[in-house]
C-alpha positions in Angstrom: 0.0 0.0 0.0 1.6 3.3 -1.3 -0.2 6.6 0.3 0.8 9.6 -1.5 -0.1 13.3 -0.6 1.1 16.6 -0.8 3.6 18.0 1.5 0.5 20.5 2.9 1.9 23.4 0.8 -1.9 24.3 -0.3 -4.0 23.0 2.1 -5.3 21.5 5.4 -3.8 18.2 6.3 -5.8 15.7 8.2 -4.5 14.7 11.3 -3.0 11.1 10.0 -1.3 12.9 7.8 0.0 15.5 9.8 0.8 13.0 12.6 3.3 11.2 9.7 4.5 14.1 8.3 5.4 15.3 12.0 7.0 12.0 12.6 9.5 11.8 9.5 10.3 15.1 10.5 12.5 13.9 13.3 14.7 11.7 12.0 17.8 13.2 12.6 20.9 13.2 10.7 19.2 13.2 7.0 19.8 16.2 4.4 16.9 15.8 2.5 16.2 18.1 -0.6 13.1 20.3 -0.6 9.6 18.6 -1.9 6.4 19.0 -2.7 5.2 15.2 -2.0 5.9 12.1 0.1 4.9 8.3 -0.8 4.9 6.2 2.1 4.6 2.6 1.3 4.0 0.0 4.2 4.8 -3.4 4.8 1.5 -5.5 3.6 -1.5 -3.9 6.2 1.1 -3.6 8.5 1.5 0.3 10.5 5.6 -0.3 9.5 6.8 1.9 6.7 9.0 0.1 4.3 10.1 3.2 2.3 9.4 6.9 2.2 10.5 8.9 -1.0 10.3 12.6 -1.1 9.2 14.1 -4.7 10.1 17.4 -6.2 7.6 18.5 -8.8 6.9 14.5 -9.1 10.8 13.9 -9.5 12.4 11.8 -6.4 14.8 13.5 -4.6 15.4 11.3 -1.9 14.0 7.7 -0.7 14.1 6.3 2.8 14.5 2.8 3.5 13.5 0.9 6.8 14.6 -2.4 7.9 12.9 -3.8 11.3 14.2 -6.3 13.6 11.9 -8.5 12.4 11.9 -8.2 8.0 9.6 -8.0 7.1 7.6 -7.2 9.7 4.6 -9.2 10.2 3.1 -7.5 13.4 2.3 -4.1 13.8 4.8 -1.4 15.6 8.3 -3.7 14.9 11.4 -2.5 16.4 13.3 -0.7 13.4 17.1 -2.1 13.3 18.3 0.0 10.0 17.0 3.2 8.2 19.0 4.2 5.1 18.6 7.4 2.9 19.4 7.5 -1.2 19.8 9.9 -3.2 18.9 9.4 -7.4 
């Protein structure tokens, strides 16, 4: 499951999607590159985010990778072992 929204440059986010967008926010120790859009895509109907990538005008910029304890996660709320940024 991908969810993909704007980065709440033109309008009202609802509160899921402010409570993820507050959340990526602070992971520390990532340069990423201004956007206009996230995808978040989850591990099957899992709550455990399997990648985030960050779009500029619908052109990646940068993608976050997650790795849990447990990969892939098959419970909800899995202890995250590795998160990786890449760049295109």
């Amino acid at each position: 499951m991908i969810i993909s929204t704007p980065c709440f440059t033109d309008k009202t986010p609802d509160y899921q999607n402010l409570s993820i967008y507050e959340s990526l926010k602070q992971i520390a120790g990532f340069d990423i590159p201004t956007y206009d859009q996230i995808d978040i895509d989850y591990y099957g109907s899992t709550n455990n985010i399997y990648s985030v990538q960050y779009l500029n005008g619908g052109v990646p910029v940068a993608t976050l990778m997650i790795t849990y304890m447990v990969n892939p996660p098959i419970v909800n709320d899995e202890r995250i072992a590795v998160v990786q940024i890449d760049y295109p």
